[in-house]
PLY file of the C-alpha trace (Angstrom):
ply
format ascii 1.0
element vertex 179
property float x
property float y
property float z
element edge 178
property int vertex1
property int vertex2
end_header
52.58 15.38 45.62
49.18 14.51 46.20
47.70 14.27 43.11
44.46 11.85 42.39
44.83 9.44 39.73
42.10 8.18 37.92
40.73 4.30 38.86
37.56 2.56 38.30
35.83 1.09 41.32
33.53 -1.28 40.60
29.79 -0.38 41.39
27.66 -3.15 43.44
24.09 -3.38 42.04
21.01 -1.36 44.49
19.41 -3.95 46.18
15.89 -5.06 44.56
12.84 -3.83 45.74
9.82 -6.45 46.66
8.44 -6.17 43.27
11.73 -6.95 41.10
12.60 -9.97 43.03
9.53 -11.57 42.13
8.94 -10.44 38.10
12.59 -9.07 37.46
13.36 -5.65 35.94
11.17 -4.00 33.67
12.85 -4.68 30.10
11.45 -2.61 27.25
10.29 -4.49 24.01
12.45 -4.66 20.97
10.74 -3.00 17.81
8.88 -5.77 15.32
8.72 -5.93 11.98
6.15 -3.91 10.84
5.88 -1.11 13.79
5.85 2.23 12.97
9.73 3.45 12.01
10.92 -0.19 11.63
11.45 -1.25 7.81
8.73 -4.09 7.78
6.50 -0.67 9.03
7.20 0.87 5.73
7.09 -1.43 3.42
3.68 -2.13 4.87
2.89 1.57 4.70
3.90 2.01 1.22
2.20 -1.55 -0.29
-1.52 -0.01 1.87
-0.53 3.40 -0.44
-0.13 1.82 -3.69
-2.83 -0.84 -3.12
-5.47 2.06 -2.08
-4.31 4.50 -5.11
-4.48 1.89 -8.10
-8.29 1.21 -6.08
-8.45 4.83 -6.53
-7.37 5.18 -10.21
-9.00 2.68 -11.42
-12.30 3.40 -10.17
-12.46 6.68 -10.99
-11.18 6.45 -14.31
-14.76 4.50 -14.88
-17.79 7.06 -16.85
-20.62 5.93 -14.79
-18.81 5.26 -10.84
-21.07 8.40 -8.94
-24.03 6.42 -10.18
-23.58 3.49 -7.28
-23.17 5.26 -3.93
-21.15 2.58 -2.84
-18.56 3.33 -5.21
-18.26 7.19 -4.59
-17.86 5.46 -0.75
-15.25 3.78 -2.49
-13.05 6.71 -4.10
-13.72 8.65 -0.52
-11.96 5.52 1.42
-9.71 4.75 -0.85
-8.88 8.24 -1.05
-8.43 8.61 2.62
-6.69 5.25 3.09
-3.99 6.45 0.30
-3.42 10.21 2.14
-3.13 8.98 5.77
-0.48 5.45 4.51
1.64 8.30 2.25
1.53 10.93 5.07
2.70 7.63 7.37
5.27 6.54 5.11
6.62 9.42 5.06
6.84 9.35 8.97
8.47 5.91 8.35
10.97 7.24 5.79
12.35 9.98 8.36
12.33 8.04 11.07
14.35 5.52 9.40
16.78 8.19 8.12
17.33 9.66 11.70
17.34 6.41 13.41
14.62 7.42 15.97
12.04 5.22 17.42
8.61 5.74 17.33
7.40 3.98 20.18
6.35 7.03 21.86
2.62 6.07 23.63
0.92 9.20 21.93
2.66 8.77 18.57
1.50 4.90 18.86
-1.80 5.88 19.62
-2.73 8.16 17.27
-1.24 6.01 14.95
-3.46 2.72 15.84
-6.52 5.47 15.74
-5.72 6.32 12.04
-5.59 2.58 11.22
-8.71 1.78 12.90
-10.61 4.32 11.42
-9.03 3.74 7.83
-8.59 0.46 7.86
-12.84 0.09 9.10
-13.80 2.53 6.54
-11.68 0.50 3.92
-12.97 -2.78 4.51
-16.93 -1.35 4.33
-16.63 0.68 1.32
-14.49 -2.80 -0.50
-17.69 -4.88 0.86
-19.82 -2.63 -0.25
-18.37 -2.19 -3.81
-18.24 -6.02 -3.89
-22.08 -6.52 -3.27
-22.93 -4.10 -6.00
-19.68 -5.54 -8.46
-21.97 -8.95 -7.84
-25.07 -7.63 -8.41
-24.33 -6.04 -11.61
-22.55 -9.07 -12.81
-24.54 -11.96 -11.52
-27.91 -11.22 -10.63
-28.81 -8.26 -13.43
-26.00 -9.76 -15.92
-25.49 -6.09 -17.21
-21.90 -6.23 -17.18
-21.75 -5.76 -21.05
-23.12 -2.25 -20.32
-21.28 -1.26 -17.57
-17.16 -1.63 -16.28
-17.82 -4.82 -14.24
-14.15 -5.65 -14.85
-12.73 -2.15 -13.84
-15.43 -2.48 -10.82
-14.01 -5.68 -9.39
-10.43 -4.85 -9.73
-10.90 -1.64 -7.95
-12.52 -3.37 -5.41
-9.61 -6.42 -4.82
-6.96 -3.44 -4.91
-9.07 -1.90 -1.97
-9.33 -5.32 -0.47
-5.66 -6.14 -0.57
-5.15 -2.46 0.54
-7.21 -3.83 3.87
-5.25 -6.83 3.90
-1.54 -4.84 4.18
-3.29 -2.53 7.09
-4.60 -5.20 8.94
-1.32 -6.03 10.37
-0.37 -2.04 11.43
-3.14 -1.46 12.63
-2.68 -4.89 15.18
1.04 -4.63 15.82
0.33 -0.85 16.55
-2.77 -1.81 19.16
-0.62 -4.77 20.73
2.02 -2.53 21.52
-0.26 0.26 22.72
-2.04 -2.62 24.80
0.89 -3.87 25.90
2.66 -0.77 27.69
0 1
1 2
2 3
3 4
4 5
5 6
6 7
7 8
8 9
9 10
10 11
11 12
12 13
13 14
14 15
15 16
16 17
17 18
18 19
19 20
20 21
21 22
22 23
23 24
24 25
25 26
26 27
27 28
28 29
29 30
30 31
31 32
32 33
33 34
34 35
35 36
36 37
37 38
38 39
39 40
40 41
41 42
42 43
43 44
44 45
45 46
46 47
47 48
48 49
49 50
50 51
51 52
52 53
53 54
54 55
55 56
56 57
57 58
58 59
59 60
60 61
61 62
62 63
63 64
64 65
65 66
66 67
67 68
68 69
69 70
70 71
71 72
72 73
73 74
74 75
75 76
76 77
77 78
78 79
79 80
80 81
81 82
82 83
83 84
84 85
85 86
86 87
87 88
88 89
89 90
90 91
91 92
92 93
93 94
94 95
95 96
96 97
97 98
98 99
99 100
100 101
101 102
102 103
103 104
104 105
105 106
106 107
107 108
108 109
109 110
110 111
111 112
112 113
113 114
114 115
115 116
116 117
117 118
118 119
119 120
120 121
121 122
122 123
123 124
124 125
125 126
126 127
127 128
128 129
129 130
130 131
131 132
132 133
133 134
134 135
135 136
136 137
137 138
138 139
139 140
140 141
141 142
142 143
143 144
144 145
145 146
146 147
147 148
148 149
149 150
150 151
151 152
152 153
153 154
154 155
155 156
156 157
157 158
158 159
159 160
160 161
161 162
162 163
163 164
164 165
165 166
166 167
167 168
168 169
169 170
170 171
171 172
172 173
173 174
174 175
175 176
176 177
177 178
């Protein structure tokens, strides 16, 4: 009976080329903390989306906001910060749930464009709202009349809402820069 039998024969390793005796293999990057579809990612995510909507609340729950134009640029960042770190977390959440990773060079890129922009529109409109929070307050001391107190904590919430994309939006250009 001539039957084959199953065996394992061990494999040798292809030779290296030029280029991987010199550098080594290419080894691909482990995910960090904060990435897009890693947990630090989405707790990021969802602290820029609760930051950017209490900004938003607050702000417009004031009478007399429209009448500064840098607070209506205010609700409109705020407003587009919250919708694009919700419709992110979101991303987050599923990847998370399927266990995929996102390090896909067009999902990373369109990703670190979204932070950019909303993370450079953020930071203007907070400046902005701060310069006009100070003149109110300090230089016309007409905060009795006005919601200098709602004004200024809208604009920290927007600040802080900058601070928690500032890291996305760097871990998410580093690894685009890096590939």
């Amino acid at each position: 009976m001539n039957a084959s039998r199953p065996s394992v024969h061990p494999v040798e390793a292809p030779p290296l080329t030029e280029g991987e005796a010199h550098n080594g293999p290419r080894v691909r990057m482990k995910d960090l903390q904060g990435m897009p579809g890693t947990r630090g990612g989405l707790i990021l995510r969802l602290c820029q989306f609760v930051f950017a909507a209490v900004s938003l609340y607050v702000m417009a729950s004031t009478s007399d906001f429209h009448e500064a134009t840098a607070f209506c640029y205010l609700v409109l960042a705020v407003s587009l910060q919250s919708l694009w770190s919700f419709s992110l977390a979101i991303v987050d959440i599923y990847a998370l749930l399927v266990r995929r990773s996102l390090r896909n060079y067009m999902v990373i890129r369109l990703f670190t464009i979204g932070d950019g922009i909303t993370s450079t529109l953020t930071f203007a409109a907070a400046c902005a709202s701060a310069g006009i929070t100070v003149l109110i307050g300090n230089d016309l001391n007409k905060c009795a009349v006005n919601h200098c107190a709602r004004f200024e904590t809208a604009t920290a919430m927007a600040f802080i809402s900058w601070f928690a994309m500032s890291p996305s939006f760097l871990l998410n250009f580093w690894s685009m820069a890096s590939r």
